[in-house]
N, C-alpha and C positions, 0 to 999 in steps of 0.2 A: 685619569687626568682629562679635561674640558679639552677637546678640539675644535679651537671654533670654526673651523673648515667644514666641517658636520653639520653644524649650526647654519649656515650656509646652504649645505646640501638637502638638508630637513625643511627648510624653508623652501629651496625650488621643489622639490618633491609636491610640497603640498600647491605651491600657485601654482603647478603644470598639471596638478592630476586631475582637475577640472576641463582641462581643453584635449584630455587624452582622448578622447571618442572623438572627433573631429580628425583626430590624426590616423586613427586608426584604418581609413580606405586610405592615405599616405603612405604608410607603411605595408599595406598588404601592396602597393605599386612598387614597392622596395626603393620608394624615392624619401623614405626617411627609416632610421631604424628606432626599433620602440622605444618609448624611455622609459626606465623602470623595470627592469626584466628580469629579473634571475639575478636577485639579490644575494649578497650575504653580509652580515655584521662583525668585523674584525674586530679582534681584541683590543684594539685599540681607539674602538667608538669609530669607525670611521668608514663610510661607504666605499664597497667598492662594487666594480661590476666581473661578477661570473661567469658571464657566458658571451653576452652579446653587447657590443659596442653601447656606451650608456650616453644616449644625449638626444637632445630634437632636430639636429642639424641636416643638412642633407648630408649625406656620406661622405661630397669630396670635401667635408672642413672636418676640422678635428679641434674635440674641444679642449678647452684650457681651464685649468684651474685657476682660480683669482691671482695667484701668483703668477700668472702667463705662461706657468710650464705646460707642456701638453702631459695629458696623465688618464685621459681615458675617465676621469670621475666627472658629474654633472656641473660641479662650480658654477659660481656664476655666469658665467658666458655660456653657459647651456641654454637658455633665457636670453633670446635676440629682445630688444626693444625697452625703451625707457619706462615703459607701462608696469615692465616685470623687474626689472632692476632696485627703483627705487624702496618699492615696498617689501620687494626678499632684503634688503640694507635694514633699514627702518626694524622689520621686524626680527632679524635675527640680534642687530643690537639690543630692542628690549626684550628677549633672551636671555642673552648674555646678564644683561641688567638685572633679571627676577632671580637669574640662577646664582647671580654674588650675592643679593639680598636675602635669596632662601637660605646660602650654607652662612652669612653672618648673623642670621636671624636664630638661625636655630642653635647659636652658643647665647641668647637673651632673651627671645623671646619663646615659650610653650609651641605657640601654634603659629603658625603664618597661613594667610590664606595664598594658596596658588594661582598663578594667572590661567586667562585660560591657554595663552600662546606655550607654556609650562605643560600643560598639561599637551597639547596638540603634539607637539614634538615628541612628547615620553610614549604617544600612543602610535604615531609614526614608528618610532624606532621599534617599539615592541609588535608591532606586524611585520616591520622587514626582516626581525630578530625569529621571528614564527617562521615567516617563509624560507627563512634560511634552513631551520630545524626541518622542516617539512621537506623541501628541498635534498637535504644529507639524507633523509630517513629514506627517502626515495633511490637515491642513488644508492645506496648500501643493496637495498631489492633488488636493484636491477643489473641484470647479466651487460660485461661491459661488449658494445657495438664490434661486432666482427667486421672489420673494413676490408677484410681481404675475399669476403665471397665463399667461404667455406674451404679458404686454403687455394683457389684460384687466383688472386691478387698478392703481389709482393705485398709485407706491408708497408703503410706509407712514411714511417723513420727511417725505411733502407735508402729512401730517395735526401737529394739535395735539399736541406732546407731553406737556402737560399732561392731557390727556383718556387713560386708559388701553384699549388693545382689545387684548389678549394674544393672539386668536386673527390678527389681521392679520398680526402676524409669527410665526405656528407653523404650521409646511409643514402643513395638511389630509392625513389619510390617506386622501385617493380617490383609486382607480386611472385614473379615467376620467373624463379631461376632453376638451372637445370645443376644438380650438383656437379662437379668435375671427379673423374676418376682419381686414384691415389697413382696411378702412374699418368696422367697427364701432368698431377701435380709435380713432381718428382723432372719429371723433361723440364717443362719452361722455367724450374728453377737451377736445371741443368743450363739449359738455354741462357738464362743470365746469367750464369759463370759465364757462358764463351761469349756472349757478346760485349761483357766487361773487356773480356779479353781481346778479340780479333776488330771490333767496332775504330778502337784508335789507331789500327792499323792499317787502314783499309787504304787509305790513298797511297802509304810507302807498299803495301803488298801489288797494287794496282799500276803504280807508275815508275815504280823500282824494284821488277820482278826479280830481277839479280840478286840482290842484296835478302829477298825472302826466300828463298829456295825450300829450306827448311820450315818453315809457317806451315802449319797444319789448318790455318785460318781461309775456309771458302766461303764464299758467301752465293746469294740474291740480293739479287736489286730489282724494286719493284718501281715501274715508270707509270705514270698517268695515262688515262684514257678515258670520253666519256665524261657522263655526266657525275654528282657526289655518290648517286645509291652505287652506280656501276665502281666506284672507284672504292667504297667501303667495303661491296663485297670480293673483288680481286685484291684486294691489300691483305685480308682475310687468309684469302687464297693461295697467296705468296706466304704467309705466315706460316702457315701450316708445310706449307714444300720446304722450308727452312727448317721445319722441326724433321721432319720425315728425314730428310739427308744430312742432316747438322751443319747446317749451313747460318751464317749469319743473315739477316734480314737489314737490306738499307734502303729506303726510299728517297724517291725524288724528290731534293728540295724543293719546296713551293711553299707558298703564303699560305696555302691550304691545311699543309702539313705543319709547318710551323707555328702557324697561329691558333689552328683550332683545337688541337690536340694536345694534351699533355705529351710527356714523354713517357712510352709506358714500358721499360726495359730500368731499375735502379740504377746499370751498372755503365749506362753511357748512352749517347745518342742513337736515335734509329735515322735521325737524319745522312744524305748520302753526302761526305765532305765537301769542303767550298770546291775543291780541287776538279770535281770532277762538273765540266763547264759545260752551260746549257747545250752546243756547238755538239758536243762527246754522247747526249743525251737523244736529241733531234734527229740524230744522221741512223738511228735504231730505228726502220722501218722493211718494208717487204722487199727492198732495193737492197736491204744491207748484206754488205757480203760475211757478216758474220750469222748471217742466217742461219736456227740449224737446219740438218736435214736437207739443204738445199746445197747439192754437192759436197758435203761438209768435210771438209780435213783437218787437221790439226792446221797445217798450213797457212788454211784458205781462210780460217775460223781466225790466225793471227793477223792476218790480210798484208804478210810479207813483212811485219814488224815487230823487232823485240821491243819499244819502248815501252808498251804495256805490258800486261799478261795475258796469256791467253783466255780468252771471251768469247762465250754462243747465244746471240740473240734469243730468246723463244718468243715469236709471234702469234700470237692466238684474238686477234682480235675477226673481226666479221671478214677481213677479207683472206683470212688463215685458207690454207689447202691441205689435200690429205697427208702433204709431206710433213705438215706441219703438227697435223695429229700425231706423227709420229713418237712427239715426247709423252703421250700416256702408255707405249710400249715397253716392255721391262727392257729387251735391247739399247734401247734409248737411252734407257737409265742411266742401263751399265756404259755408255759411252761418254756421257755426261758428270759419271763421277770422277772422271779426270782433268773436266775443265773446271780450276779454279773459279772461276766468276760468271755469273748467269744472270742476264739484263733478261726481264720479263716485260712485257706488254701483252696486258687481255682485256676485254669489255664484259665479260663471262663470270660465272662462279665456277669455277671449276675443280671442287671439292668433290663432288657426284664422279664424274673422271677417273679421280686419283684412287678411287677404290677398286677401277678395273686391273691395276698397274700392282702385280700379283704379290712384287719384293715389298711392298707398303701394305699389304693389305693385314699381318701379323699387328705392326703396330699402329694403324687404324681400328682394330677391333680391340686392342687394350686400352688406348686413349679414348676410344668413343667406346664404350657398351651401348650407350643409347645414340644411335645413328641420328636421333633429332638433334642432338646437342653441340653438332659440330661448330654452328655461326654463332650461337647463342654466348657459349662458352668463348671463343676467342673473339669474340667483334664486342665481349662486354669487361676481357683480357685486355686487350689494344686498344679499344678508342675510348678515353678516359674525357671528355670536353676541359677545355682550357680554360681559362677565368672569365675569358670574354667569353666565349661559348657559354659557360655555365651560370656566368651574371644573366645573358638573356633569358634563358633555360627558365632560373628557378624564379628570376623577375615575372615571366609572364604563367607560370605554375602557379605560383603561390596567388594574385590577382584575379585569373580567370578562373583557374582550374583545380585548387586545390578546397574547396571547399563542398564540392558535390560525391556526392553517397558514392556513384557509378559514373566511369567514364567511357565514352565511347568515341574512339578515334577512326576517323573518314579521310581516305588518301586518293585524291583524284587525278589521273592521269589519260588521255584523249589522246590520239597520236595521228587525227586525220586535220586535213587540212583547214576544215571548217569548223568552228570550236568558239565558245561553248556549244555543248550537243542537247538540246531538250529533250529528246528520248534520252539522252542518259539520266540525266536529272530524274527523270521519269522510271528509269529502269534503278536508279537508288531507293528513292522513295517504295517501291514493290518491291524492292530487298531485305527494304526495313521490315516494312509488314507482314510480309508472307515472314521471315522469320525470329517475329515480338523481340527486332534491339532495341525501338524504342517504342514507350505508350502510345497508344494511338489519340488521335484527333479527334473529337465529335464536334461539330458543325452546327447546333442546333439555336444558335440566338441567344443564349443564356451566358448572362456574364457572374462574374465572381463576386463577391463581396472584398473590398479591398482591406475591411479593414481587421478580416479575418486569416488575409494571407498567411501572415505572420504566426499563428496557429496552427499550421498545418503541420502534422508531422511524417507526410506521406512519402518524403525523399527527395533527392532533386539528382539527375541526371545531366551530366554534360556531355557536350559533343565539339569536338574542335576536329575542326575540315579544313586541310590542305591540298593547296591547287594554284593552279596559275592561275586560274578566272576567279572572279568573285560571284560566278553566276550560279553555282551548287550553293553555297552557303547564302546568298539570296532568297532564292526557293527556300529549302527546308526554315530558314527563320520564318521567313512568311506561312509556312506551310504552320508551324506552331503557333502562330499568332492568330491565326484564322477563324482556331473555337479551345475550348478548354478541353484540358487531358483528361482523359474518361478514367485515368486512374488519382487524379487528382495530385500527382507531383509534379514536380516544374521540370521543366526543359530548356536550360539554357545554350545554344548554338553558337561558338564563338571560332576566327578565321584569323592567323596572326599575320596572314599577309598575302597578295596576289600579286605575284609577278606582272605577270600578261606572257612571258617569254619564259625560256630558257636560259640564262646568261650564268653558265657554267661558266670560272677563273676569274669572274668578277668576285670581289672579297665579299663585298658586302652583301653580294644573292648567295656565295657559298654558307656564311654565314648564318643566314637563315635558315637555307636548306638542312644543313648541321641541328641547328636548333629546333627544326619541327620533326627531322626523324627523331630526335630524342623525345619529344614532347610526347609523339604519338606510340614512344615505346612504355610511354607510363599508362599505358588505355589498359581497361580492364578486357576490351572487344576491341577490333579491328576489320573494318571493311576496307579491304585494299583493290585497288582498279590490275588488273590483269597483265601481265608483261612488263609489271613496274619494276626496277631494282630499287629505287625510291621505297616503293611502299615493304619489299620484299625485307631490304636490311631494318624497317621499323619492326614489322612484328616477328624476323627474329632477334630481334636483340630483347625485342616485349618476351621473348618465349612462349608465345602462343600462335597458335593457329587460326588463320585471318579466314573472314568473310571476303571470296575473291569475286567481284564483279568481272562480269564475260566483257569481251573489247567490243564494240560497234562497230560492225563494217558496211552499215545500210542503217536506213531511219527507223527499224525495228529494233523492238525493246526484248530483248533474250527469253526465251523461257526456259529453264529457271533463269533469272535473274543475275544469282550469283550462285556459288557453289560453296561450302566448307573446304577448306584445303587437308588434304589427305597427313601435313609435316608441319612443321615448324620451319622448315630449312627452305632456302631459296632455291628458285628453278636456274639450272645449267641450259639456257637456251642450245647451245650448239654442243650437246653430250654425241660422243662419237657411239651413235647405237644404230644394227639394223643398215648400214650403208659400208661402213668403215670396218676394217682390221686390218690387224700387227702385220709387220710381212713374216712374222712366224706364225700366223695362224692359218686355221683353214677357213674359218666361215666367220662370219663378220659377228660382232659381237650384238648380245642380247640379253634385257633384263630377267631373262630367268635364271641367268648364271644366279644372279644376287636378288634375294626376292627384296632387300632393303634398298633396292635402286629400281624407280617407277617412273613413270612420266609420269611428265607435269600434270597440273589441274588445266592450265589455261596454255600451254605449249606442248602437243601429244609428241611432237618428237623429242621435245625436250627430257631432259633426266631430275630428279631427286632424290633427295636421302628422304627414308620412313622407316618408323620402326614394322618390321615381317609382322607383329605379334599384336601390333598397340590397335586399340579400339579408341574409339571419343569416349565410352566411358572410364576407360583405363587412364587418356588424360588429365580428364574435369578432376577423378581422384587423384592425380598425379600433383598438378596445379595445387588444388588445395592444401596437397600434404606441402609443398614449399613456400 
């Protein structure tokens, strides 16, 4: 049967599909979405849309069909302006008009000739009717999308459907993932059992220890420090000591936490309840008499009070002491599994650590066989980007970044007073070259033919540079613009933003920050600046191993430049090595115990995780095979 709502829609179809190249830099800005997309033809003659929102609009309107319900099909009000109105009217009535005349014609008269508006329509439908066939026949081939990461991610119908996380179900574009073990697997969906379980309990186990006595429910709480890299990979850090001892994982409420993150637990919040007040959070520092390690009694650790439960600070931030190291001692441990609740505070990774700490070290070698895979796996576990996170994310991806062959991501970090540095600029540029990340430059006076560009099928390369300054990504565009690439592909340089400062707990810098470590964990390469946890939690969550530039401590330009990093894994700046040990030990600890614990590349006293065994050719095959 005739729907003339079809009729309609056949008609915009055709006035709009002439202005669609126009729109089409529109929509790679994701300030419009496409129209026309991923058809299918209903049995009922009637457009609908399959995949992707169908209309010209900018995204906050939504369209209406002629009847002014909202319905998600093109209708007339897909089509702003009197221009396109009058003539999708006009022509879909003589339509309607040829197609009464054809079927009463052909009970009198042999032949009728067809319009050609008859004819447009019929060859409209039967292409979208194609695409559609095309479409099924395709999706039949193809294997359906694993959203869980190879069995590392719940899947996303365990979660609240009411609650929106658009990045949960949109395949990430990293090449390199590290598989997870079958007993990692196996924990964290142990771990979501109990944190379904103990998570709604946390304020009555915490403020009405009486009444829980019997609760088998402990947890961690992990509190802020530092800037976003330092606080992705301590969050990281607590995750893991949550797994290790079965403890629940709750973090400090913040705008940080709340907004930028999904929630990545099905079974309930990782949020730490309203109940526990800024006031309770604040008063956790090197003064705190719930310090551990610091005279520590059961006592002195409840600070003369039953209205809570009993609680042991652990301080590990810069101005930590050896008493304070004391919690990667198994003694510690064991003194520690009887205090219900443990408030953490670190600026650190301290993943490298927890493998000295002898009672964890069984199930650190089941859950990691590959010691690289430790941040990879849970920092891409936990931190899932939020709508708003993930709106900016694939807004400026799909725009700038997703259209070139190779990507090459630059993380710039300076930590001296005087900033931008031109010997660094200068010491990037010699990093690129001395090791071909990108084409080189020749300089010789000869320009291009423009009207050949467009011919070329030699690649294109991007490079997106993040930094507080805009004075790297100044340079190097100049630096490409100066003569033509001696290998004849393009180089596009693009910067989504320069602070000038640091303004960590500001929403809108965090925000960012959030969005360029992700951005630069989509790089194919990474050149990351030295000492950074910034750069360190991008290329592990990328799973590769970065190009690390040396720090500048004078107006000299490094030789080497930069170095390949030995891991995947972030440096533990203050690893207890070589100074420190247990008061059960006799001599201080040292990385030959564990040949998978190294120093850093760009911090020699510092510690990280490496595979004993692994080579860079062992990786590149490794990478590839994932």
């Amino acid at each position: 049967m005739w729907d003339w709502r079809m009729c309609i829609d056949l008609e915009v179809y055709k006035f709009s599909r002439s202005g669609l190249d126009s729109v089409d830099r529109l929509v790679q800005a994701d300030l419009l979405v496409h129209p026309f997309e991923n058809f299918s033809f209903s049995g009922q003659a009637r457009m609908k849309e399959t995949g992707t929102q169908l209309d010209i609009l900018p995204r906050s309107e939504t369209p209406l069909d002629v009847d002014g319900e909202a319905s998600g099909l093109p209708g007339l009000s897909a089509l702003k302006g009197k221009e396109y109105r009058t003539p999708v009217l006009l022509s879909c009535l003589l339509s309607v008009a040829v197609v009464t005349w054809s079927l009463y014609s052909n009970l009198l008269v042999p032949l009728v000739r067809q319009s050609p508006m008859e004819v447009n329509s019929s060859a409209a439908a039967s292409r979208i009717d194609a695409n559609a066939s095309e479409s099924r026949s395709s999706t039949e081939t193809q294997k359906p999308k694993d959203y869980t990461l190879g069995g590392l991610l719940p899947e996303p119908s365990e979660f609240d459907p009411g609650v929106s996380c658009k990045s949960r179900s949109q395949q990430p574009h990293r090449k390199n993932y590290f598989q997870p073990s079958n007993e990692l697997i196996r924990r964290l969906r142990r771990y979501e059992a109990r944190h379904g379980k103990c998570a709604d309990r946390a304020a009555r186990n915490f403020f009405q220890p009486s009444e829980s006595q019997d609760d088998d429910c402990r947890y961690v709480v992990w509190t802020q420090q530092s800037g976003f890299g330092n606080r992705l990979i301590t969050l990281t850090s607590a995750f893991l000591y949550a797994l290790l001892t079965d403890r629940t994982l709750l973090v400090e409420r913040t705008e940080e936490t709340a907004v930028l993150f999904c929630e990545p637990f099905p079974s309930g919040s990782w949020l730490l309840p309203l109940e526990f007040t800024g006031e309770l959070i604040y008063s956790l520092d090197e003064s705190s008499p719930h310090r551990f390690a610091h005279n520590f009694t059961n006592d002195r650790a409840r600070g003369g009070s039953t209205e809570t439960a009993n609680f042991s600070y652990i301080h590990l931030t810069w101005t930590k002491d050896d008493e304070d190291k004391t919690f990667f001692c198994d003694e510690s441990q064991v003194q520690l599994e009887r205090v219900p609740w443990i408030f953490m505070r670190a600026d650190n990774y301290l993943v490298p650590s927890y493998f000295f700490i002898s009672r964890f070290s069984p199930d650190l070698g089941a859950l990691f066989p590959d010691k690289e895979a430790v941040f990879n796996l849970l920092g891409n576990y936990l931190f899932q980007p939020s709508d708003v996170a993930w709106g900016r994310i694939t807004r400026y991806y799909r725009y700038y970044l997703a259209d070139h062959d190779r990507l090459l991501g630059i993380q710039i970090r300076t930590y001296q007073a005087k900033s931008p540095l031109p010997n660094f600029s200068e010491q990037l540029q010699k990093c690129i070259v001395e090791n071909n990340l990108l084409p080189k430059v020749v300089v010789d006076g000869q320009s291009e033919d423009i009207s050949r560009l467009r011919e070329k099928k030699n690649g294109t390369t991007g490079v997106l540079i993040t930094s507080l300054d805009s004075y790297y990504y100044d340079n190097l565009q100049e630096h490409y613009l100066s003569g033509r690439v001696e290998s004849g592909e393009s180089v596009a340089v693009d910067q989504p933003s320069h602070e000038e400062a640091q303004l960590t707990g500001i929403s809108s810098h965090d925000l960012k920050a959030w969005a360029e470590i992700y951005l630069l964990s989509l790089s194919d390469s990474l050149i990351i600046s030295g000492w950074s946890t910034f750069g360190y939690a991008a290329h592990a969550l990328a799973g590769i191993r970065p190009w690390i530039l040396l720090n500048v401590n004078d107006d000299q330009v490094h030789d080497p430049p930069c170095i390949y990093g030995k891991s995947v894994e972030p440096c533990d700046f203050a690893f207890p090595i070589g100074k420190f040990k247990c008061p059960s030990e006799d001599i201080p600890r040292d990385t030959n115990i564990f040949p998978y614990v190294q120093s850093c590349d760009d911090w020699e006293s510092g510690g990280k995780l490496v595979n004993e065994s692994s080579t860079l050719e062992d990786r590149t095959q490794f990478w590839r095979k994932h």
